[in-house]
N, C-alpha and C positions, 0 to 999 in steps of 0.2 A: 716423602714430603707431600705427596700427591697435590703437584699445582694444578689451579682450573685449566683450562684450554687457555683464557682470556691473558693467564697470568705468563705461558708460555709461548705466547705468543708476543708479550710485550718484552720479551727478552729475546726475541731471535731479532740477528743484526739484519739492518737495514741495508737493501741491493743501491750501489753504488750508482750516480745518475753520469751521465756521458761526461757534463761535465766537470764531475769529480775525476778523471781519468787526463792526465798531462800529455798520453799523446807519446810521451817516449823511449817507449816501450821495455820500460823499468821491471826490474826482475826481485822481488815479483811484485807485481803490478794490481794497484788497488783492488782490481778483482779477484785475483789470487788469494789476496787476505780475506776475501769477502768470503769465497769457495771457502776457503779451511774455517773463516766461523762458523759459516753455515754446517759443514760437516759436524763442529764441535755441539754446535745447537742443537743439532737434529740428533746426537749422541748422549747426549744430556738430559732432552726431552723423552729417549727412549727409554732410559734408565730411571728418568725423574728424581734425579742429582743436579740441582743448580750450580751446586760447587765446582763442576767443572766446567762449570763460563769461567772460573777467575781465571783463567788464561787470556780469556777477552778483555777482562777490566782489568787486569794488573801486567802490561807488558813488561818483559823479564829487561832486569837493572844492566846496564850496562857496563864497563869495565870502569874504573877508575880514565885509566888512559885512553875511552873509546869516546866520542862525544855523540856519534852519529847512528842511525838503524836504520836500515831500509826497511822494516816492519812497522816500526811507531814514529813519531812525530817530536824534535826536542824541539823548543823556542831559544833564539837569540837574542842577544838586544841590538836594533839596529845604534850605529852609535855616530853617523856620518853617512850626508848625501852629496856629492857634486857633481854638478849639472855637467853634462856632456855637449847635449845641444836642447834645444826645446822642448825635445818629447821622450830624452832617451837620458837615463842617470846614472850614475857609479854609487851603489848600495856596499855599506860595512857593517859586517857582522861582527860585534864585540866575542874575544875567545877568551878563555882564563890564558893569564900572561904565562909567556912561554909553551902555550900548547898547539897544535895547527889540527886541521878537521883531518889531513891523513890520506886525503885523497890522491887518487891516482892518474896519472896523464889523461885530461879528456875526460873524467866522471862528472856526472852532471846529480844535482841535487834536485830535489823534485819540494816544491813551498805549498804551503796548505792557505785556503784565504774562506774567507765568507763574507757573502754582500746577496744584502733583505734577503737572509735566511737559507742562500745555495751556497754550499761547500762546491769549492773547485778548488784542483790544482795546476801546474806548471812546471815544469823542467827549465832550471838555470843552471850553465856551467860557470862556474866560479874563475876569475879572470885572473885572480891573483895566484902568484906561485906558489905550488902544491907543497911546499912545504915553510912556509910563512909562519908565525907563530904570531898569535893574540889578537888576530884579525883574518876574516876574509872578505872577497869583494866579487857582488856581480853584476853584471851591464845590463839595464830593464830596460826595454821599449814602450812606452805606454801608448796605447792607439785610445781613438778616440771611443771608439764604442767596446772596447773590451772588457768582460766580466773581470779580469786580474787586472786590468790596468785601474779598475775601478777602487778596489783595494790594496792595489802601490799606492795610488795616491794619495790614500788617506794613512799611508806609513808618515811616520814622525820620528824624530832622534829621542831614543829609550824606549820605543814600542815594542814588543814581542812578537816576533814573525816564528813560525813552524817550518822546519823543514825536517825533513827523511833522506836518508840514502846511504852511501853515494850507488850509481849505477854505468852502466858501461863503461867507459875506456878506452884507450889509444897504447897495445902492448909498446913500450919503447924501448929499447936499447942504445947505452950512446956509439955510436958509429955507424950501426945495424945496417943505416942506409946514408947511399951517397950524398943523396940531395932530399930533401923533402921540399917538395912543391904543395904549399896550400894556399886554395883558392874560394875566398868567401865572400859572403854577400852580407852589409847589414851587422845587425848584432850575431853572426854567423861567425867573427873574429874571435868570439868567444874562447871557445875550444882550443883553437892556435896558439891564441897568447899565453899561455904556462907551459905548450911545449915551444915555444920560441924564447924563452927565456930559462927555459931547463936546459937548452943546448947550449946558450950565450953563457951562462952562468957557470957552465964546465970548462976549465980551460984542456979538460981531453979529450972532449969531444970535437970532433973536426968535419960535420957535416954541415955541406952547407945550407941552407935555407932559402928559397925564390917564395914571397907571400904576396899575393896577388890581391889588392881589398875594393870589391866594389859597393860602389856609395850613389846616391842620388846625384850629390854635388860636395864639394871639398867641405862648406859647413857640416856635413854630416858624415864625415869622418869621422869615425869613433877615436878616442887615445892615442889621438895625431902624437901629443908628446912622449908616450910613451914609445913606439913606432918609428920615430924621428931617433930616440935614443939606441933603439934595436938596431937602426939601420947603419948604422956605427960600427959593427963590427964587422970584421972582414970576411967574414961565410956569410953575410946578411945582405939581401937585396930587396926591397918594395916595391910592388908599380899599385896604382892607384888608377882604378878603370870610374868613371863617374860619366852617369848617364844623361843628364840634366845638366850639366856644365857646361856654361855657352863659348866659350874661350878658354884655352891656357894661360891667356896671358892674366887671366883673373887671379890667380894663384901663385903664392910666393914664388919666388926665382929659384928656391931649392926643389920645388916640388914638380916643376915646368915640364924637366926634362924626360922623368918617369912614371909622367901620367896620358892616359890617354882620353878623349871624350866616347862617349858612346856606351855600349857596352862589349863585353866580351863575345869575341868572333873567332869562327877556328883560323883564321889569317892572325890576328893578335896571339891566340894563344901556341899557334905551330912555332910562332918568332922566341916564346916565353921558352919551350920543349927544346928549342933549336939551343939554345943559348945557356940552356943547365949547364954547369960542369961534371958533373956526373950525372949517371942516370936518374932520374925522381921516382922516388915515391910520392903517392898525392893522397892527397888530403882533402877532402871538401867538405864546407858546413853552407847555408843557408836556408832558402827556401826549398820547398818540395821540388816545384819547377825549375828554380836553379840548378838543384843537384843533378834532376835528372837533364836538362842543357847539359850540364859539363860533361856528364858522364856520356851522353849519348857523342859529343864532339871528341870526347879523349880518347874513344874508340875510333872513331871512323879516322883520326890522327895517328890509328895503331898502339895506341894503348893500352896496354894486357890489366883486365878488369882486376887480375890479381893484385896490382900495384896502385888502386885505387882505394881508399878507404874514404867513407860515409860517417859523419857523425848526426 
C-alpha cells in the first residue's frame, strides 16, 4: 500500500486523557485497550497493511444473548428518571423485554460521556436486581462542578447513553456467610442493594444482613422506600448514621430508634460487631477516606482484614 508517514500517522489511536479513565480499576482498563491498539498500529505500520486496524474499527459482534463488552461501548435508551433528593437521581435503562444485562453481584458498568469536546468516563454500579429483565437502574450524584455531572444533566427520556462492561464483583454464595455486615457512605449504597435483595428474595438463604447507611441528614437518604421495605424481613436490620442531623426527634417515629447523629465511631460500630448474630462478614463502599476510616477502626476492633471486602 505504501502509506505516507502523514497517512499513518492519522490512523494510529489516540492516548487516552486522565480523564477518559473512571478510576475503577476496570479490567481492562481504557489504557489496556489503548496499549493493544497501539501494539496493532505499530504492527500494521511495520507491515504497511491498513487492514489489520479493522480490529480497531469494527469491534467483534456480540452474542445474541450478550448485551454488554468491556471492550467496546453499546448505547441505551434512558427511558425514566426519579428524583432521589435534589442532586442525586434513579436512571433507567430501557433492555429488549425479557432480557437482563447479566451481571453479577457487585459489577459495576463504566458510561462513556462528552462535554465541549473531552470524552470522560465513570463507573456506576447498577442498583437494581442483577437479574431483572427489560430494565436497569443506577443512582447518579450530580455535584456541582463535575465534568460527568455536566453530562447527566443534559440526559433526557430516549437519549442514548454508552456503557461497557461489567467489571469486578462480590463472589457470593447463599449461606457462605453468617452475617454480612455493609457499611456505606452516600451513593456508596449502591453495590449493597442487589446483594441485599438477592438474599431477601431467596427464601433459602438464611444470612443475615446488619447495613449501616451513612448520609449528611435523613433528606438524603437514598431509597428510604426501598430500605424501609428490606428492613421487613426477619435477617434484615438498618441503622442510619447521619452527620448533619440536628435532632432525632426530626425524623419519623419509625426511624428514631435506629439512627444515630454524628458519624460513625469505633464506640458506635463495636456496639454494631457486638450485636451481629453471627460472625460478619463486611462489606464497605463509599468514599476513599471513608473506606479507609472503616478499615483502619475494624482492625484496631480486631477485625481480620480477611473478612473485609472493598468495592
Amino acid at each position: 500500500m505504501n502509506k505516507s508517514r502523514n497517512d499513518w500517522l492519522s490512523l494510529k489511536p489516540a492516548e487516552p486523557t486522565p480523564a477518559q479513565c473512571c478510576g475503577g480499576g476496570c479490567t481492562p482498563c481504557i489504557y489496556d485497550l489503548y496499549q493493544a491498539e497501539l501494539e496493532l498500529w505499530e504492527k500494521a505500520k511495520e507491515r504497511d497493511d491498513p487492514g489489520l486496524l479493522q480490529k480497531i474499527k469494527s469491534p467483534p459482534q456480540n452474542h445474541e444473548d450478550v448485551l454488554l463488552s468491556s471492550e467496546t461501548f453499546t448505547e441505551f435508551t434512558l427511558c425514566s428518571v426519579d428524583r432521589e433528593t435534589e442532586d442525586t437521581g434513579r436512571y433507567r435503562f430501557q433492555l429488549p423485554s425479557g432480557v437482563s444485562l447479566g451481571l453479577k453481584l457487585g459489577q459495576h458498568l463504566v458510561v462513556r460521556g462528552l462535554v465541549n469536546g473531552v470524552e470522560i468516563q465513570r463507573a456506576y454500579t447498577p442498583i437494581s436486581p442483577v437479574d431483572v429483565k427489560g430494565h436497569f437502574d443506577v443512582l447518579v450524584k450530580v455535584y456541582e462542578h463535575g465534568l460527568m455531572s455536566r453530562y447527566v444533566k443534559s440526559w433526557r427520556e430516549g437519549d442514548s447513553v454508552a456503557w461497557r462492561g461489567p467489571f469486578g464483583g462480590f463472589l457470593y454464595k447463599p449461606n457462605t456467610h453468617g452475617e454480612l455486615l455493609m457499611l456505606c457512605s452516600g451513593t456508596g449504597i449502591a453495590p449493597m442493594l442487589p446483594i441485599l435483595t438477592h438474599v431477601t428474595d431467596n427464601e433459602d438463604d438464611e444470612t443475615f444482613i446488619t447495613l449501616v447507611v451513612c448520609a449528611r441528614n435523613f433528606q438524603n437518604v437514598y431509597l428510604k422506600n426501598v430500605l424501609k421495605e428490606q428492613a421487613r424481613y426477619w435477617n434484615v436490620r438498618i441503622f442510619y448514621v447521619l452527620s448533619q442531623e440536628q435532632s432525632l426527634e426530626n425524623l419519623p417515629m419509625s426511624y428514631q430508634e435506629n439512627s444515630k447523629l454524628g458519624r460513625i465511631d469505633s464506640v458506635f460500630l463495636a456496639k454494631v460487631l457486638e450485636t451481629c448474630r453471627r460472625k460478619p462478614y463486611i462489606l464497605l463502599c463509599g468514599s476513599v477516606l471513608f473506606t479507609e476510616d472503616m478499615t483502619l477502626m475494624l482492625t484496631q476492633l480486631e477485625q481480620d482484614k480477611s473478612s473485609i471486602f472493598s468495592f
